[in-house]
C-alpha positions as CSV (number, residue, x, y, z in Angstrom):
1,X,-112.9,27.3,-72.3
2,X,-111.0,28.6,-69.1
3,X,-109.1,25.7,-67.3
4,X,-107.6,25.8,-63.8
5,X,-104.6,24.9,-63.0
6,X,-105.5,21.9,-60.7
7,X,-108.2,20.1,-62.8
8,X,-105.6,20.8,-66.2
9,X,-105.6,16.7,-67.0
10,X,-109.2,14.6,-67.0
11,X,-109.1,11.1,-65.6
12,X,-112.2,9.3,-65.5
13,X,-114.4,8.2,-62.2
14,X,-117.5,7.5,-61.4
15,X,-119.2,9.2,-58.7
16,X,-120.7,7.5,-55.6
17,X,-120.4,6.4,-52.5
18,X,-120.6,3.0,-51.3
19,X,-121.8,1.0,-47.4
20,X,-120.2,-0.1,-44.2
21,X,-117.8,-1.8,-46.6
22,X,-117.0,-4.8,-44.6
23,X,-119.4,-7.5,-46.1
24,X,-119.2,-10.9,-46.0
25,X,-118.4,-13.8,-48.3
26,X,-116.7,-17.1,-49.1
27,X,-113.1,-16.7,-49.3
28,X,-111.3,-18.0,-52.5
29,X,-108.2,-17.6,-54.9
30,X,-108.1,-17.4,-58.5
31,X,-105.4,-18.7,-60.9
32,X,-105.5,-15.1,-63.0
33,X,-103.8,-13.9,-59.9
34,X,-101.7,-17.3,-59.4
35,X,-97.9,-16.1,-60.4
36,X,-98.9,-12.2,-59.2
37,X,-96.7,-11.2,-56.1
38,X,-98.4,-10.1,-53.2
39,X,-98.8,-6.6,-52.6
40,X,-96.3,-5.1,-50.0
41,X,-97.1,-3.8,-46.8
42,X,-99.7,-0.8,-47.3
43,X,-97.3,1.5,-45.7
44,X,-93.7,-0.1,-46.0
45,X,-92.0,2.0,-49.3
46,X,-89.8,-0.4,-50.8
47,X,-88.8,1.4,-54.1
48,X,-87.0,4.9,-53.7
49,X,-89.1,8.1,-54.3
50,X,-89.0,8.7,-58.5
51,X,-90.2,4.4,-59.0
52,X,-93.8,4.6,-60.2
53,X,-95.5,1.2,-60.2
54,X,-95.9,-0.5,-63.7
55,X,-98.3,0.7,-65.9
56,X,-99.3,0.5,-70.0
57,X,-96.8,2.5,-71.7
58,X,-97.1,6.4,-72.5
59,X,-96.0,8.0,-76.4
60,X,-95.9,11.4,-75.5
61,X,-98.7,12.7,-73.5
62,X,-100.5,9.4,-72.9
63,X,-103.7,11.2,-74.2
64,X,-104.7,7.8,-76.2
65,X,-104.9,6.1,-72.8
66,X,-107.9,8.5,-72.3
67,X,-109.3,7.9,-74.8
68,X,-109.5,4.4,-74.3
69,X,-111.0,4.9,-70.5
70,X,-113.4,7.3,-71.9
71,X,-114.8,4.3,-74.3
72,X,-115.3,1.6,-71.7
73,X,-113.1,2.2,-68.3
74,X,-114.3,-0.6,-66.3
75,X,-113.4,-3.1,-68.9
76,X,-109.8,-1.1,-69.3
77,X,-109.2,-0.7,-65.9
78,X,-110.2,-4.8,-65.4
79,X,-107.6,-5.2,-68.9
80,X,-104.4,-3.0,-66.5
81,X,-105.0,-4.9,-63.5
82,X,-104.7,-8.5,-65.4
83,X,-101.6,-7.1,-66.8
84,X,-100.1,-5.0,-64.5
85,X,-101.6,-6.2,-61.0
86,X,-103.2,-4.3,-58.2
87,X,-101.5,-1.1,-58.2
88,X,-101.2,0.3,-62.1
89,X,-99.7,3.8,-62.9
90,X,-101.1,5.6,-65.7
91,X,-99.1,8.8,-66.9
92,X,-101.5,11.0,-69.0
93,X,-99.3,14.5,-69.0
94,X,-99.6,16.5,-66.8
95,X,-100.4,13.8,-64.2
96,X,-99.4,11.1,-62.4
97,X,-102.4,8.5,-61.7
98,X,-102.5,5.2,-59.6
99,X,-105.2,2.8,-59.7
100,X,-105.7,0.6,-56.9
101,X,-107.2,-2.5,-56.4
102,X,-106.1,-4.4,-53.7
103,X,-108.4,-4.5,-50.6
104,X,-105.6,-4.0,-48.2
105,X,-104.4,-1.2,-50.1
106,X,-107.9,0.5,-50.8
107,X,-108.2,0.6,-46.7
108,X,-105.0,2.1,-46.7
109,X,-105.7,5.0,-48.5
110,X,-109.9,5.5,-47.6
111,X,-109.4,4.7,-44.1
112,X,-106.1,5.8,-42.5
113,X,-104.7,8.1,-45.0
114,X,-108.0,9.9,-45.7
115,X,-106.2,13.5,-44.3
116,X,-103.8,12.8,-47.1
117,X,-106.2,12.9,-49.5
118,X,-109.0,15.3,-51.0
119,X,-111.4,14.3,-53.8
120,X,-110.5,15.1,-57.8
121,X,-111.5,18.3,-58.5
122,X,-112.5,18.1,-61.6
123,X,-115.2,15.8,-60.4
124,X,-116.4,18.2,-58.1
125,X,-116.6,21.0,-60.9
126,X,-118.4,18.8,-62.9
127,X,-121.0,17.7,-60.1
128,X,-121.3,21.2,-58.7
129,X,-122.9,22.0,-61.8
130,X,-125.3,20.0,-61.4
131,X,-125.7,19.6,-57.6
132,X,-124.4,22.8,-56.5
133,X,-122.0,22.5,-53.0
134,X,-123.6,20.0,-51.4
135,X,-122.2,17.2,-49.2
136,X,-120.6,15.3,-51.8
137,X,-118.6,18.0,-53.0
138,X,-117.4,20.0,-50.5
139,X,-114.2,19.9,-48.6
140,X,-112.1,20.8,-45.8
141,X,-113.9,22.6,-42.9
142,X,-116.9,23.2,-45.1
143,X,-117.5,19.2,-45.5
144,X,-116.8,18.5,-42.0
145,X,-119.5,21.3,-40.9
146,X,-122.1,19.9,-43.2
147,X,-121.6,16.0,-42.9
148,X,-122.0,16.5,-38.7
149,X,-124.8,18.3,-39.3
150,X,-126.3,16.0,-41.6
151,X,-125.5,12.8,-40.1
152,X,-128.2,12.3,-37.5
153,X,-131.0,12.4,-40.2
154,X,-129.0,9.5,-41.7
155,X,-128.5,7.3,-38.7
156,X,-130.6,3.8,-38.1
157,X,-133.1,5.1,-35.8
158,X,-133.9,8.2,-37.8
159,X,-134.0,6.0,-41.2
160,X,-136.3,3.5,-39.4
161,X,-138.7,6.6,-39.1
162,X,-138.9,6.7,-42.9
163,X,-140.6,2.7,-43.6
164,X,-144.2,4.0,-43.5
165,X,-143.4,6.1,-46.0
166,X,-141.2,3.6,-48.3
167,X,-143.8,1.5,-48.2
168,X,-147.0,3.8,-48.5
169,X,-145.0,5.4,-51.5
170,X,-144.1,1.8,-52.9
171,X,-147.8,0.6,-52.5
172,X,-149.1,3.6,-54.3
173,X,-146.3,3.0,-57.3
174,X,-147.4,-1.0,-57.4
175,X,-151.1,-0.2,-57.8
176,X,-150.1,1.2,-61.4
177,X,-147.9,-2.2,-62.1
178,X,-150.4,-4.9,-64.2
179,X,-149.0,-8.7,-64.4
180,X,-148.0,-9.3,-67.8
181,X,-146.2,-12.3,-69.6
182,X,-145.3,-9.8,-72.4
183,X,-142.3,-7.5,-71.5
184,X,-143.0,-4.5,-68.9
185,X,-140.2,-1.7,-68.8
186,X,-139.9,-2.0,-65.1
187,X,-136.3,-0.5,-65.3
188,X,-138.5,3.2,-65.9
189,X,-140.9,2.3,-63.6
190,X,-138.4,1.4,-60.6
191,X,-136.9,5.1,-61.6
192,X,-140.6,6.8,-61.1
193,X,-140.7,5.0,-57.9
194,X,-137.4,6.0,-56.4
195,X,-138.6,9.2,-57.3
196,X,-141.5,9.4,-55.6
197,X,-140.4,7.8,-52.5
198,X,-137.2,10.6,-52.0
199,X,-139.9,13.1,-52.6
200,X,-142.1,12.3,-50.1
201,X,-138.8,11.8,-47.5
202,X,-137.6,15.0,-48.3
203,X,-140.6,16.7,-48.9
204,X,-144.0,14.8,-47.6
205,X,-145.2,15.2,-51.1
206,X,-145.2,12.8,-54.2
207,X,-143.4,13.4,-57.4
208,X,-146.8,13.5,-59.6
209,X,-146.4,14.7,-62.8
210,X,-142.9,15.6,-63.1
211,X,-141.8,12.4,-63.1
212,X,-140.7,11.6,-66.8
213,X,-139.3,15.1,-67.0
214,X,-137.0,14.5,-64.5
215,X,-135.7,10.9,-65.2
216,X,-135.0,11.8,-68.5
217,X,-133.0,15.1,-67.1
218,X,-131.3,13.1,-64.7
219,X,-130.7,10.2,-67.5
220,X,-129.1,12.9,-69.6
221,X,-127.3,15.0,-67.1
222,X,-125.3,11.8,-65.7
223,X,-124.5,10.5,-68.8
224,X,-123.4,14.2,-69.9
225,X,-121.2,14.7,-66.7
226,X,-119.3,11.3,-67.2
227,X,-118.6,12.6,-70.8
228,X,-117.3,16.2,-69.2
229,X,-114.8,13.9,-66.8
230,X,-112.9,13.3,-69.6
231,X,-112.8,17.1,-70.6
232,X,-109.8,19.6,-69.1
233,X,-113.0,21.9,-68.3
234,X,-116.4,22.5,-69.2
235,X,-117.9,25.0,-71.5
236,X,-119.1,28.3,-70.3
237,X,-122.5,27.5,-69.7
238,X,-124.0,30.5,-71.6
239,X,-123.0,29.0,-75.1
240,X,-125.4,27.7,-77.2
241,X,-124.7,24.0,-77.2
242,X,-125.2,23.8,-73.6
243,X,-128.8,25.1,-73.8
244,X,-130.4,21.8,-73.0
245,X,-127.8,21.1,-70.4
246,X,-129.0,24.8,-68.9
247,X,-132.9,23.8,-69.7
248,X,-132.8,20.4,-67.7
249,X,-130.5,22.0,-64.2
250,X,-132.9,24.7,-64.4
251,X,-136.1,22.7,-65.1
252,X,-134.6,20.1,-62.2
253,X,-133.4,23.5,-59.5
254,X,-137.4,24.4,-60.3
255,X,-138.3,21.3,-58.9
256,X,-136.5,21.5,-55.8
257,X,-137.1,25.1,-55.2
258,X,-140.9,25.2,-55.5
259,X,-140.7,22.6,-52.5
260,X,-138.5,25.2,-50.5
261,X,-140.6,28.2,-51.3
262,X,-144.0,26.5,-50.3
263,X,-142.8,25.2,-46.9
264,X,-140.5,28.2,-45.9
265,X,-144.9,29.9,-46.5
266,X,-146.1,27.7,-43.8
267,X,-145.5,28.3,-40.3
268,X,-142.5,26.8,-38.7
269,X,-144.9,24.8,-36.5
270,X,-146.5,23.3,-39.3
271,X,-143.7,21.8,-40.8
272,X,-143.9,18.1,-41.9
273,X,-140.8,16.1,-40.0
274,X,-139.2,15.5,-43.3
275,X,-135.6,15.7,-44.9
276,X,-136.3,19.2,-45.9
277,X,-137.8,20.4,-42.3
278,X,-134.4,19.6,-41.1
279,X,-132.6,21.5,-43.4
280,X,-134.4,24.7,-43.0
281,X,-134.1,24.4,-39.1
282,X,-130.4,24.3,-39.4
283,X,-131.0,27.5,-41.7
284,X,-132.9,29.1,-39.1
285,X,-130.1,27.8,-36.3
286,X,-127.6,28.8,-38.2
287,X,-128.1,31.3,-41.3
288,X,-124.7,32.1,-42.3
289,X,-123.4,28.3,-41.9
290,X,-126.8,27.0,-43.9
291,X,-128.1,29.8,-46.0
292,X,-131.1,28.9,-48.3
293,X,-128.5,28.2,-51.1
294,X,-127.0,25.4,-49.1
295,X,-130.5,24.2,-48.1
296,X,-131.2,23.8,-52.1
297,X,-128.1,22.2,-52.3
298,X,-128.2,19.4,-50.2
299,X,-132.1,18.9,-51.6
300,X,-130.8,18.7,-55.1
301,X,-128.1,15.8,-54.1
302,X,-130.1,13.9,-52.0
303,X,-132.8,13.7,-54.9
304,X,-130.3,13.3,-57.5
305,X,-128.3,10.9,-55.7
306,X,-130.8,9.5,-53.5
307,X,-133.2,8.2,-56.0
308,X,-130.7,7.4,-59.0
309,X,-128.5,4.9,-57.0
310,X,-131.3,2.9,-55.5
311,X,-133.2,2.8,-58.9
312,X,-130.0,1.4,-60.6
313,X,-129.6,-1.1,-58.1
314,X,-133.6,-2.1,-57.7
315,X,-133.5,-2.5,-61.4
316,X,-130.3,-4.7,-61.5
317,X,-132.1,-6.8,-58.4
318,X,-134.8,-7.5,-60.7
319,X,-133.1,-8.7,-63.4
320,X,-130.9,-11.0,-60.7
321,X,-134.3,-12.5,-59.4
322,X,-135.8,-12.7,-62.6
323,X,-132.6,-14.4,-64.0
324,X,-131.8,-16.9,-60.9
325,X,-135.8,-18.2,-60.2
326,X,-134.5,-20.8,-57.3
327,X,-133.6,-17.2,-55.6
328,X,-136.2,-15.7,-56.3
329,X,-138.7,-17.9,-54.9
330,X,-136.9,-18.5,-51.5
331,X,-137.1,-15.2,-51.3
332,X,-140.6,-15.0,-51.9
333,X,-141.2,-17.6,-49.3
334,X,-139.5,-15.7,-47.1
335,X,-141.4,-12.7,-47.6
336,X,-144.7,-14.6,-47.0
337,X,-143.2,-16.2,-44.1
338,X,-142.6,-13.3,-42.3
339,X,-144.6,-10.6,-43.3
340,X,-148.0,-12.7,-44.3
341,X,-149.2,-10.3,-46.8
342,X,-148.9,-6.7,-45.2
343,X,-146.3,-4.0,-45.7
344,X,-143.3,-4.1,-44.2
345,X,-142.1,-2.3,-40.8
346,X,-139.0,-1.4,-39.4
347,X,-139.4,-4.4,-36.9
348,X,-139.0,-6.8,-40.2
349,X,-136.3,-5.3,-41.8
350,X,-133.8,-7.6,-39.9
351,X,-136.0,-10.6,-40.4
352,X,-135.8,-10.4,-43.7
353,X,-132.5,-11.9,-44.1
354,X,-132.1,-14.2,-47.3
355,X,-133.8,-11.1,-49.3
356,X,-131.3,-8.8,-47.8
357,X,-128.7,-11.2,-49.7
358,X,-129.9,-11.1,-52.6
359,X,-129.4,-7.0,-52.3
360,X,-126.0,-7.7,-51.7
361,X,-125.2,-9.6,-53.7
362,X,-126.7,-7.4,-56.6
363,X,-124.4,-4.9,-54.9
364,X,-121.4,-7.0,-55.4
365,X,-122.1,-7.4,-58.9
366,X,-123.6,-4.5,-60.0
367,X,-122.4,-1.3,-57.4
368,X,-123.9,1.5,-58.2
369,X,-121.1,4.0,-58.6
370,X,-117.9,0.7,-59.7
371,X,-115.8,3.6,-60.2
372,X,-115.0,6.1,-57.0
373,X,-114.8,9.5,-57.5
374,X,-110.8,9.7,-58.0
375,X,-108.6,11.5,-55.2
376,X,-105.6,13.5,-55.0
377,X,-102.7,13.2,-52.5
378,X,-102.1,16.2,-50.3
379,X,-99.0,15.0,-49.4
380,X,-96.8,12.3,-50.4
381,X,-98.0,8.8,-49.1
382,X,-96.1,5.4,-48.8
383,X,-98.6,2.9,-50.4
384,X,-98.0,-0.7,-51.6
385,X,-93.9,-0.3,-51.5
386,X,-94.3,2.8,-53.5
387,X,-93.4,6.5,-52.5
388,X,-96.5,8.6,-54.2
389,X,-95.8,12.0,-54.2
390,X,-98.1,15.3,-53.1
391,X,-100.8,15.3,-56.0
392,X,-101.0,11.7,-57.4
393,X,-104.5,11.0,-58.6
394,X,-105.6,7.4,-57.1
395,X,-108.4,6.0,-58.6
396,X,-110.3,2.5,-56.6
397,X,-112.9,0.8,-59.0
398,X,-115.1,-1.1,-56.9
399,X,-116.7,-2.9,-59.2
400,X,-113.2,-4.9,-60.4
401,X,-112.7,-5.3,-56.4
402,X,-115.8,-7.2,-55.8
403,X,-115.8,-8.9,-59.1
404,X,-112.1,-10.4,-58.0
405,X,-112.1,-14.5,-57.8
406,X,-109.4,-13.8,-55.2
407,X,-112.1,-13.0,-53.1
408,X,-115.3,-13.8,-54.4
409,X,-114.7,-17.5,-56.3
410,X,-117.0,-17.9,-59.3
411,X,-117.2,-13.8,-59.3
412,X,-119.9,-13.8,-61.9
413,X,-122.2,-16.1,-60.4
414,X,-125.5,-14.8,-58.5
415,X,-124.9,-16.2,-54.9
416,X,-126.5,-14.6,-52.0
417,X,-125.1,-17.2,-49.6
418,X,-122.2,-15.4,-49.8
419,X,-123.3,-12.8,-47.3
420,X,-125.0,-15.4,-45.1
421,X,-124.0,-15.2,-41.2
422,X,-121.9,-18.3,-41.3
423,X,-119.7,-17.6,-44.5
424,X,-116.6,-17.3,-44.4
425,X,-115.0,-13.5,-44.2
426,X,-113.2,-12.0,-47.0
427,X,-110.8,-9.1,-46.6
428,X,-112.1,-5.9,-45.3
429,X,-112.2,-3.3,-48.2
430,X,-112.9,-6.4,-51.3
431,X,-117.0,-5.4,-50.5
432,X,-117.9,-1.8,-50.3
433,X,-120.7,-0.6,-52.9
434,X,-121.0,2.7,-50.7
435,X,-117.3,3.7,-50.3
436,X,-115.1,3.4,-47.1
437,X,-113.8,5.9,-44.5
438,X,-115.4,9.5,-43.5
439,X,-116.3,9.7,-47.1
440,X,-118.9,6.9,-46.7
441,X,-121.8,7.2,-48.5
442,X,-124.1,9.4,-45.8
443,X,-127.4,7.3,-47.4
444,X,-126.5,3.9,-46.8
445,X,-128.8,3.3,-44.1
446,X,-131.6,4.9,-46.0
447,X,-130.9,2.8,-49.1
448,X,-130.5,-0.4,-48.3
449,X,-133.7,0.5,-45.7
450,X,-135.5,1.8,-49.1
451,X,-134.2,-1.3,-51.5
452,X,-135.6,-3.5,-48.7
453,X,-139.1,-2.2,-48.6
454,X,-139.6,-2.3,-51.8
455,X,-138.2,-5.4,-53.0
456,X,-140.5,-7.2,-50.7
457,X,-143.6,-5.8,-51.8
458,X,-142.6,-6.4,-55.5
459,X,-142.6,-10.1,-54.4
460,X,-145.3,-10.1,-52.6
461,X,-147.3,-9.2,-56.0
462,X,-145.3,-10.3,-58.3
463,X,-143.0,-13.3,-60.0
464,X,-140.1,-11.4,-61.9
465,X,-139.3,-13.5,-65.2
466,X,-136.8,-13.2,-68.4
467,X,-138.7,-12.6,-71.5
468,X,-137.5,-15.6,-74.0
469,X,-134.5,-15.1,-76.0
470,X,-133.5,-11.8,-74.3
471,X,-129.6,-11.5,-73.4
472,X,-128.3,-10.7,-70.1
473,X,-127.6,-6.6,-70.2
474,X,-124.4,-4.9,-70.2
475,X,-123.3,-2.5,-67.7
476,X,-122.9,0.9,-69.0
477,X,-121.1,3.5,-66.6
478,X,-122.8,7.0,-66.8
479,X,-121.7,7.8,-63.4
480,X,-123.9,5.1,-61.8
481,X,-124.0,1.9,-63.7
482,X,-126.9,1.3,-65.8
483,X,-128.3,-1.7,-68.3
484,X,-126.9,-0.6,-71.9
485,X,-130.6,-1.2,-72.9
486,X,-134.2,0.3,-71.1
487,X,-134.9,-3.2,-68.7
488,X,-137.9,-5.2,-69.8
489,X,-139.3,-8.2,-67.6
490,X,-142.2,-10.2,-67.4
491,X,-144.2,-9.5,-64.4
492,X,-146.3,-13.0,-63.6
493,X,-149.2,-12.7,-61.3
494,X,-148.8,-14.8,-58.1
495,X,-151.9,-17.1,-56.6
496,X,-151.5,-15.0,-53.2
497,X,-151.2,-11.7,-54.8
498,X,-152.6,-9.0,-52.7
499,X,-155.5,-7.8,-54.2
């Protein structure tokens, strides 16, 4: 194995992006955090340079610490914070690392003190193997060039443009879903779907028959990168225990590249207005800023990323609605109320406000991507009364932030009233499931657009329901956070079922 000087020392994150970040909630306190001192000022140093905050102790390298994080993180990472409060230093040689988890804090360093910061690159190597340099790994100049240019197909008004399709895609899937009191894997099928609906936004076709193959590629390949996090590098990929690593990139780049070729044989003023129309006329704008390369890219992340954070999320929904029934039915009601048995359009999207809750609140809960990808310090930073020197690794899990009773009393419980209009506020940076600052996830318009659609036409058809004697899953990180076990419901006709 080679291994570059700056990724020399893994330390774990998950990748992801998270939304506006400013949700809202009922405020609260918790006594785990009674006798904890407040954090200091975000930008006040009170210790001299050299004082690290306090942190499990180190024999040596600190290399059993990783292995502990590479095990379970979240639940080490909640084990620190308990111990150690909201800013935790973790010395695994040849690094320093700082995790934070105090709201105030976590603004601090995503909003102002972003220039001070670039992402971990060793979680960039690791997804630009699969990705390639897309979006969500570059950097610098380059990520500036391509997040402008991407933006606008990401804003409100252009993600608005995409419903018809959401829901044309979504109808289409639902025709194939049967009522059943016996258990339906409907964590698989809410995959396929999510699938097929980025496929027909980026490239006005449907994912047909490669659907399996590549859910079980993407399956593998996440759970494969958030092993290789934890590695100094990553095997040359010509050796032969990275053949099926090469088989399922290439088999997933084949994918995405017979879309390319078959548009780029059409005439330019046949195009579809899709995701991938865009791209190529920024290719044809500007060939040397967006050669064909960078269009694959970006079509590799956006299905990759696109599709596998909304599935996790829809499938966690379901098991939220199926687990809290009261929920579930208002939400139902409300579905009936206001769309009266068609699909959804963009006009109801806003109108559907106590089912946009319950998305939330499955955010809170279960984020997509609890673990940031991890960032290194430029230059040296005042944070929390500390002095953190030029090339500190800081690390913000999400999902311990909006699972704190500081901020979110009863933290476990399923509420959606906490996001109602007339709750009160908690502190900006305690809710973000799709990051904060210029690093904001660029697709959380489209998702929660996408999670909307869909989870009102499942309701429409169907009453989600807990087979008996099945437990509650686990969260397993493999980048994005997924049941430990494939998600099996019920799926109960209702009497008003569309046909």
């Amino acid at each position: 194995m080679t291994t570059s000087p700056s990724s020399r020392c893994p330390f774990a994150a998950g990748a992801g992006a998270s939304t506006t970040g400013d949700g809202l909630s009922a405020a609260g306190s918790s006594a785990a955090h009674a006798d904890r001192p407040a954090a200091p000022a975000a930008s006040s140093a009170v210790h001299p340079p050299g004082i690290w905050p306090p942190g499990p102790s180190t024999w040596l390298t600190g290399w059993s610490l990783l292995l502990q994080m590479s095990r379970d993180l979240p639940s080490v990472l909640e084990a620190w914070r308990r111990e150690y409060g909201d800013m935790v230093h973790v010395r695994i040689w040849p690094e320093h690392q700082v995790v934070v988890t105090d709201p105030q804090l976590v603004r601090e360093l995503l909003v102002n003190r972003h220039d001070s910061l670039v992402r971990w690159e060793r979680g960039n190597e690791v997804f630009a193997q699969l990705l390639g340099n897309g979006v969500l790994v570059e950097e610098g100049k380059a990520w500036q060039v391509k997040r402008r240019a991407l933006q606008p197909a990401f804003l409100p008004k252009s993600v608005n443009a995409f419903v018809p399709t959401i829901a044309a895609a979504t109808a289409n899937a639902l025709e194939r879903w049967r009522p059943s009191t016996a258990p339906v894997p409907v964590g698989s099928a809410v995959t396929a779907l999510a699938m097929d609906v980025i496929m027909r936004m980026m490239f006005s076709s449907s994912i047909g028959d490669d659907a399996r193959m590549a859910e079980r590629a993407v399956h593998r390949l996440t759970a494969q990168a958030n092993d290789e996090m934890y590695w100094p590098a990553s095997w040359p990929e010509w050796t032969p225990w990275m053949r099926n690593k090469r088989r399922m990139i290439r088999a997933l780049r084949a994918l995405i590249d017979g879309h390319v070729q078959a548009r780029l044989a059409q005439p330019a003023q046949d195009w579809p207005d899709d995701l991938l129309s865009r791209l190529l006329e920024l290719h044809r704008a500007a060939p040397s800023d967006w050669p064909l390369d960078a269009v694959r890219d970006e079509c590799m992340t956006a299905f990759v990323a696109g599709h596998e954070t909304t599935a996790a999320t829809l499938s966690w929904w379901m098991w939220c609605m199926a687990a809290n029934p009261q929920a579930q039915q208002r939400a139902q009601q409300e579905v009936r109320d206001v769309l009266d048995g068609r699909p959804p359009e963009r006009e109801d999207l806003p109108r559907l406000a106590w089912l946009g809750q319950t998305l939330q609140e499955t955010l809170r809960l279960y984020p997509a991507a609890p673990v940031l990808m991890s960032r290194r310090t430029t230059a040296p930073i005042a944070l929390g009364g500390y002095s953190l020197p030029a090339r500190t690794i800081v690390m913000v899990p999400v999902g311990l932030l909006q699972r704190d009773a500081r901020w979110f009393p009863e933290p476990e419980a399923f509420r959606p009233e906490r996001f109602a209009p007339d709750a009160a506020t908690t502190p900006r940076g305690a809710f973000m499931p799709f990051g904060s600052g210029p690093h904001v996830c660029l697709g959380q318009h489209l998702a929660l657009a996408e999670m909307t659609v869909i989870a009102a036409m499942i309701l429409q058809r169907f009453a989600l329901a807990v087979p008996p004697g099945q437990e509650a899953p686990k969260p397993v990180l493999n980048v994005t956070w997924r049941p430990d076990r494939p998600l099996h419901l019920r799926l109960e006709p209702l009497p008003q079922s569309l046909p």
